[in-house]
C-alpha positions as CSV (number, residue, x, y, z in Angstrom):
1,X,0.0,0.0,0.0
2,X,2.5,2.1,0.9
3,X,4.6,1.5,-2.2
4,X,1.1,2.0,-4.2
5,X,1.2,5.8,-2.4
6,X,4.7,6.3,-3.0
7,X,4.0,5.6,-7.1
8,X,1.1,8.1,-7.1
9,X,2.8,10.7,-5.5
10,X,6.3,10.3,-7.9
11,X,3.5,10.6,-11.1
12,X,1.8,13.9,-9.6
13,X,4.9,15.5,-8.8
14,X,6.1,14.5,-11.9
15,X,2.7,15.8,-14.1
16,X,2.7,19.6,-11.3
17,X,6.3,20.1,-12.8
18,X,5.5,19.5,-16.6
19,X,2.0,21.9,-16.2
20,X,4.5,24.6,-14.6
21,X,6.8,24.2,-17.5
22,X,3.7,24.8,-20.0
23,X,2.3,27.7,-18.4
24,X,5.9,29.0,-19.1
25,X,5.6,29.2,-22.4
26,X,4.0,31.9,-24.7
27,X,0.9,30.7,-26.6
28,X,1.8,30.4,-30.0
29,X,-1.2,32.5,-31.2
30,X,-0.5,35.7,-32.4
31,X,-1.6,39.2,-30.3
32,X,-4.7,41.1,-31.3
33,X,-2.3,44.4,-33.2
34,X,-2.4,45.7,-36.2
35,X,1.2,44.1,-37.9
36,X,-0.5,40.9,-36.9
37,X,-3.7,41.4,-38.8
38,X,-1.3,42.7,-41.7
39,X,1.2,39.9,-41.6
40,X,-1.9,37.6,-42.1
41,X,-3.3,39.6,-45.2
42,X,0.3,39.3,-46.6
43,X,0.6,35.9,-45.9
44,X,-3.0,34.9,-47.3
45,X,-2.5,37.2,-50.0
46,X,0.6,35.4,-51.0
47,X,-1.5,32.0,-51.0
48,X,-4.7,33.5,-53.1
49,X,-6.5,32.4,-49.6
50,X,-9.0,35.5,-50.5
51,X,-11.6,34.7,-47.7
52,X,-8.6,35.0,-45.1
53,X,-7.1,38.1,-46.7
54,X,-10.8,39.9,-46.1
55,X,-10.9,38.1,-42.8
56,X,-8.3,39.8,-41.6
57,X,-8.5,43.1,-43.2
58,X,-11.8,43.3,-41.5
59,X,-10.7,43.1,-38.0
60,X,-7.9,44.8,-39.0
61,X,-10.1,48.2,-39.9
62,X,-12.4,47.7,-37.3
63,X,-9.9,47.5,-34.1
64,X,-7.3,49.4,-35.6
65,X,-9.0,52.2,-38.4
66,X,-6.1,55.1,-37.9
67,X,-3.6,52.3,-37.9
68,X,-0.2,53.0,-40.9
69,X,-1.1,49.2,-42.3
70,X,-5.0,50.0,-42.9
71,X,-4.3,52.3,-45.5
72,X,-1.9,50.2,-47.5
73,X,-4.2,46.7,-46.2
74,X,-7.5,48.6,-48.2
75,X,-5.5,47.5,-51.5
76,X,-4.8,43.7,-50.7
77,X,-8.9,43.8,-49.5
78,X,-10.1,45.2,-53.2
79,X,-8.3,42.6,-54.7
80,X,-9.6,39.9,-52.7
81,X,-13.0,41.3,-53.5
82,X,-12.3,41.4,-57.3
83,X,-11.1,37.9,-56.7
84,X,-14.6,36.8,-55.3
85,X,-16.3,38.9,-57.5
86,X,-17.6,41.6,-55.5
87,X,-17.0,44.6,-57.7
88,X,-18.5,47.1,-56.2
89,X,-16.7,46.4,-52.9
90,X,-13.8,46.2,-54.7
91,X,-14.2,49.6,-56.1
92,X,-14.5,51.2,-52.7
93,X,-11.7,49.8,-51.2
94,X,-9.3,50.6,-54.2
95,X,-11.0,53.9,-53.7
96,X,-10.2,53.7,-50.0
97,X,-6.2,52.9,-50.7
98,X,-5.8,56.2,-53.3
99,X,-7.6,58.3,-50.7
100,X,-5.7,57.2,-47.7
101,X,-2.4,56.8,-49.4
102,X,0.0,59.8,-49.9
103,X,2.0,58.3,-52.3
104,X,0.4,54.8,-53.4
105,X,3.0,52.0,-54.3
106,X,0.3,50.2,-56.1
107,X,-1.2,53.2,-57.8
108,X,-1.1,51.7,-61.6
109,X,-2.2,48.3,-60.0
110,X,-5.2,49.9,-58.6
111,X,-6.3,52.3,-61.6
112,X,-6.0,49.1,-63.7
113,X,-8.3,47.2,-61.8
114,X,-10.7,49.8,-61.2
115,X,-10.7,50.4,-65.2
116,X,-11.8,46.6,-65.0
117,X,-14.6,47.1,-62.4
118,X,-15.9,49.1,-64.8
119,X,-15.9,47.4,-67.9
120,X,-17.1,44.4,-66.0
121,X,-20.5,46.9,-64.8
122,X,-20.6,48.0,-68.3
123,X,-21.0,44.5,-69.6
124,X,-23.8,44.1,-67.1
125,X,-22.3,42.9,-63.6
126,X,-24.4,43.7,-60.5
127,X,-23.6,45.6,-57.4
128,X,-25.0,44.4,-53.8
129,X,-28.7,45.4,-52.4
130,X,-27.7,48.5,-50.1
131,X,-24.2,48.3,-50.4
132,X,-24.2,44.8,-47.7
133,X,-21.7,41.8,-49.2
134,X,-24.9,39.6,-47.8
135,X,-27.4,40.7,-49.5
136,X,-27.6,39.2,-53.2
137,X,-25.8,41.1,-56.1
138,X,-29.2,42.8,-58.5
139,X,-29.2,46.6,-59.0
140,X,-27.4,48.0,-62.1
141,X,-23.7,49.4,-61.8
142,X,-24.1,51.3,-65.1
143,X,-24.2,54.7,-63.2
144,X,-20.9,53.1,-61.4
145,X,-18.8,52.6,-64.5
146,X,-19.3,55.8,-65.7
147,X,-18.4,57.5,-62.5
148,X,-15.1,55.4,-62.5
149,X,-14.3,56.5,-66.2
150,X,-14.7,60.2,-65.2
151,X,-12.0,59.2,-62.3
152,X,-9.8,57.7,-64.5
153,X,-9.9,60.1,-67.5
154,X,-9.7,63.3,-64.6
155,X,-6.7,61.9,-62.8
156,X,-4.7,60.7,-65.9
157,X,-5.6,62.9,-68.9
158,X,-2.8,61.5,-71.1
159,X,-2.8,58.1,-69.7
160,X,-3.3,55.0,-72.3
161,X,-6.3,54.4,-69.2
162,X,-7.7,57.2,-69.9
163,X,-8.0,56.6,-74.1
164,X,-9.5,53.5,-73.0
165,X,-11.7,54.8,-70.6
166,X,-12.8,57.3,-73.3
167,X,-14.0,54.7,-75.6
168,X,-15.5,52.5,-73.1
169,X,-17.3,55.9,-72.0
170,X,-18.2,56.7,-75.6
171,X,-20.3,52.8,-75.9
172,X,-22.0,52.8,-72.2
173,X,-23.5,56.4,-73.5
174,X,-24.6,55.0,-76.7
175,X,-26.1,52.1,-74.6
176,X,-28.1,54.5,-71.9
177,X,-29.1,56.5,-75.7
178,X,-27.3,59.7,-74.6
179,X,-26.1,60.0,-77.7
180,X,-25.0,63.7,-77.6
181,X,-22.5,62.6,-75.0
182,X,-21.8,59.6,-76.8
183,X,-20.3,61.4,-79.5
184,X,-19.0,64.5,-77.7
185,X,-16.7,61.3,-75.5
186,X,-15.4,59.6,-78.9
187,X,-14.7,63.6,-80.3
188,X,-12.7,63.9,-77.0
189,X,-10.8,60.3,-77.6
190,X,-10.0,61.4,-81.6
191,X,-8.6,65.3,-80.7
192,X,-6.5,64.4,-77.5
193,X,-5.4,60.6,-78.7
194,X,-5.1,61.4,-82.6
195,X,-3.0,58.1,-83.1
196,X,-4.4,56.0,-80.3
197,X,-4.9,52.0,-81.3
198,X,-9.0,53.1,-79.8
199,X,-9.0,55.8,-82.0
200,X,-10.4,54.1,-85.6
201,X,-13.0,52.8,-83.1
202,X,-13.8,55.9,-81.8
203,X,-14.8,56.7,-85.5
204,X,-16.6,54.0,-86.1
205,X,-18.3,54.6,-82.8
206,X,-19.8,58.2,-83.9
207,X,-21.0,56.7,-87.3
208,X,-22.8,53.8,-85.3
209,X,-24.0,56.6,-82.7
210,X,-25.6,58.4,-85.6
211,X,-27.1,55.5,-87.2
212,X,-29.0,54.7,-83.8
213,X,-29.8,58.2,-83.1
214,X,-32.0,57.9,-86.7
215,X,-33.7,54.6,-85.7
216,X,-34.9,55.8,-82.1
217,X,-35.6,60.0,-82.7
218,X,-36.4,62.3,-85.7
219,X,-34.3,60.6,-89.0
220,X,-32.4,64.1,-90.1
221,X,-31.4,63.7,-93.5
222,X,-28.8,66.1,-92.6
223,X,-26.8,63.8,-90.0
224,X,-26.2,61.6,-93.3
225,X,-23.3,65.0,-94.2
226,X,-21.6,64.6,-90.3
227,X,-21.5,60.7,-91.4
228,X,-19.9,62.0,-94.6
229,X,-17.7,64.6,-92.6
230,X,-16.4,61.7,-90.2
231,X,-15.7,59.5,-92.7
232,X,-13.3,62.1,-94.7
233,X,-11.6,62.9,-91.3
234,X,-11.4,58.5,-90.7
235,X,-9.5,58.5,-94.2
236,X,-7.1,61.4,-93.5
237,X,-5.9,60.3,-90.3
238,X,-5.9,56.4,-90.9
239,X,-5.8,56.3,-94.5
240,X,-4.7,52.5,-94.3
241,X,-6.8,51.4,-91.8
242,X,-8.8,48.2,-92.9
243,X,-11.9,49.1,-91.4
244,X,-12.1,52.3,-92.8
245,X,-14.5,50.2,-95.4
246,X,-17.1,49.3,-92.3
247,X,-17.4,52.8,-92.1
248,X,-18.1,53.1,-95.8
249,X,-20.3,50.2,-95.3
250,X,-22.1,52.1,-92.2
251,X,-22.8,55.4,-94.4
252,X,-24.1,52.8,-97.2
253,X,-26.1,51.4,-94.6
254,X,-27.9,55.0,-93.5
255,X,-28.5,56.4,-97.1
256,X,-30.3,52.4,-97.7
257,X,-32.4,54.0,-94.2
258,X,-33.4,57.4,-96.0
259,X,-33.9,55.9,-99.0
260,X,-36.4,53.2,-98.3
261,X,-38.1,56.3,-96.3
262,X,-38.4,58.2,-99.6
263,X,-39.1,55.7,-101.8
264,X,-42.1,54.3,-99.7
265,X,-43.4,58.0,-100.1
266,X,-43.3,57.6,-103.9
267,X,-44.9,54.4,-103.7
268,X,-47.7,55.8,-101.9
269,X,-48.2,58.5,-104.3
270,X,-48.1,56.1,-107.3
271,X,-50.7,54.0,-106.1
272,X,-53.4,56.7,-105.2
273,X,-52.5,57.6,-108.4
274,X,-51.0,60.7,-107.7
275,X,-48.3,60.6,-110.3
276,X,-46.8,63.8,-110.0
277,X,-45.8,63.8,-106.4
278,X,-44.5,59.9,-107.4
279,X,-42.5,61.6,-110.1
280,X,-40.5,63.9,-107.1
281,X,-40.1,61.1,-104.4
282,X,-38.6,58.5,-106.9
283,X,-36.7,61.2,-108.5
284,X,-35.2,62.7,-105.1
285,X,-34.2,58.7,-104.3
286,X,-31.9,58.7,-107.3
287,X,-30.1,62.1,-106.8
288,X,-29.6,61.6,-103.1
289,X,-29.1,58.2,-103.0
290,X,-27.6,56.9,-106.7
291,X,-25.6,53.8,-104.5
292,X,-28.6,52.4,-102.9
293,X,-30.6,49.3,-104.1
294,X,-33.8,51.7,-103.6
295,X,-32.2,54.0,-106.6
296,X,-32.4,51.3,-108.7
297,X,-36.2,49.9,-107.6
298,X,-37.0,53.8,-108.2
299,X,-35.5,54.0,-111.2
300,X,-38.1,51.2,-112.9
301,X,-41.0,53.4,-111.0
302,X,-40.1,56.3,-112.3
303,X,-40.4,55.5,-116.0
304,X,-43.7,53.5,-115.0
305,X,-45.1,57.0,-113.5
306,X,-43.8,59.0,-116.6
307,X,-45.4,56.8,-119.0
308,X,-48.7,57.4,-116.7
309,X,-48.4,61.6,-116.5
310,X,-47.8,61.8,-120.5
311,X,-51.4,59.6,-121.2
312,X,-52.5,62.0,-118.5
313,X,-52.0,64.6,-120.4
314,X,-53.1,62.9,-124.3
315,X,-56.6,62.8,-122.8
C-alpha cells in the first residue's frame, strides 16, 4: 500500500512540474495588433486564400481604423474582392487605398483594376442590395462605370487608361441612348489621342451613334453630311486602316435607311394615283441616294409614273 502511495505521489509530482513548465511558455497564437492582422493579409495574399485576406482586413479596420497598415491593407482587400467577385466592394476599397495613401505603391495596380470594375459593370455585372456583401448582387452598376471613367480620365488625362476609358465611356452612352454625349466622348478620344490603337474605333463609334440616333428619334437627312464629314476625317488620319471600309459600309447602310423612307413615299403616291408627287419622291431617291438598291427599284417606277403623266395629259 504504501509503495502504491509512493508511485502516485512520484507521477503527480512529476505531471505539477510538466503543467509549470507549459504555463511557461507563450501561446503560439499571435496578439490582437495591427502588424499581426497585416502579416496575415500578406501571408493569405501570397497564398490566393481570399476569404482570409478579407478576414483579416476586416478586423484589422475595425480595431485598428487610424492604424499605418489599414491604409496600404485597403489594396490587398479590393483585390480579394475582385477575386470573389464583389466589384462594387472592390471599387470602394481601391478607392479607400488612393484616398488614404500619400504616395500609393500600387497606384497603376489599382487604376488598372478599377478600369476593370468598370468594364465588367458595363457588360452588365451587378452591385449588392444597399451596399451589404450579404445581400444578393441585383441593382445595375451602369451609373458606377461611368463615374469610374470620369476618375480615370480626370486623374490621368494623357494616360493609355484614360483613351480606353474614353472609348469605353463613348459605348455605355450610346447604350443608356445619350447619344449627344456619346459622340461628344469619342470627339474627345479622336482630338486628344489622334494616333491611339481606340482611336479608328472611336470613328466607327460616332458613325454607329448616328445610325442609332436615326432609328430611335427624328431621321435628319442632314446627319447623313456629319457621317460623310467623319468618314473624310477617318481617311485622312488612318488612311490605311482596314476598317475604314465598315465605315463606308455604315454610311451605305444609313443612305439604304433614307432611302427606303423616300421611296415608300413615292410608292404611296403612285398607287393613289398621284403621279406627280410619285414623279418627285422616286426622282429625289436617285439624286440623293444613286448607290442604294432603292435607286435602282426607283428608277423602274419612275419611268412607269412618266409613261402614266404623258397619257394623263393625251386625254
Amino acid at each position: 500500500m504504501k509503495r502504491f502511495v509512493s508511485i502516485i505521489l512520484f507521477l503527480a509530482t512529476i505531471f505539477s512540474s510538466q503543467l509549470a513548465h507549459v504555463k511557461q511558455v507563450p501561446p503560439p497564437l499571435f496578439t490582437n495588433n495591427a502588424q499581426n492582422f497585416y502579416s496575415n493579409i500578406l501571408k493569405a495574399y501570397k497564398k490566393e486564400n481570399w476569404r482570409e485576406v478579407l478576414f483579416n482586413a476586416k478586423h484589422l479596420f475595425e480595431k485598428f481604423p487610424d492604424s499605418p497598415f489599414a491604409a496600404e491593407a485597403s489594396y490587398y482587400q479590393g483585390v480579394a474582392f475582385y477575386a470573389v467577385h464583389d466589384y462594387d466592394f472592390a471599387n470602394k476599397a481601391f478607392s479607400l487605398y488612393l484616398k488614404n495613401e500619400t504616395t500609393p505603391k500600387f497606384f497603376d495596380e489599382a487604376i488598372q483594376f478599377k478600369y476593370q470594375i468598370a468594364v465588367k459593370f458595363q457588360n452588365g455585372h451587378k452591385r449588392h442590395l444597399m451596399g451589404t456583401v450579404k445581400l444578393p448582387k441585383w441593382l445595375p452598376a451602369k451609373e458606377e462605370a461611368l463615374d469610374i471613367y470620369n476618375e480615370i480620365i480626370a486623374t490621368l488625362p494623357r494616360h493609355d487608361l484614360t483613351a480606353r476609358s474614353l472609348y469605353q465611356k463613348g459605348e455605355l452612352l450610346t447604350m443608356l441612348q445619350d447619344y449627344k454625349a456619346s459622340i461628344d466622348c469619342f470627339n474627345t478620344l479622336i482630338r486628344r489621342f489622334p494616333k491611339h490603337e481606340k482611336t479608328p474605333e472611336a470613328y466607327l463609334g460616332i458613325a454607329d451613334v448616328y445610325f442609332k440616333q436615326c432609328q430611335t428619334e427624328f431621321p435628319d437627312p442632314d446627319i447623313l453630311e456629319l457621317v460623310k464629314v467623319n468618314l473624310e476625317k477617318f481617311k485622312q488620319n488612318f488612311p490605311s486602316e482596314p476598317r475604314i471600309q465598315l465605315a463606308e459600309k455604315n454610311l451605305l447602310k444609313m443612305q439604304e435607311y433614307f432611302a427606303k423612307d423616300v421611296y415608300k413615299m413615292g410608292n404611296f403616291y403612285e398607287r393613289t394615283k398621284k403621279f406627280g408627287a410619285a414623279e418627285i419622291y422616286f426622282s429625289a431617291v436617285i439624286d440623293k441616294y444613286p448607290e442604294t438598291k432603292y435607286a435602282e427599284k426607283a428608277g423602274k417606277h419612275l419611268i412607269s409614273v412618266r409613261k402614266k403623266i404623258e397619257k394623263t395629259k393625251k386625254k
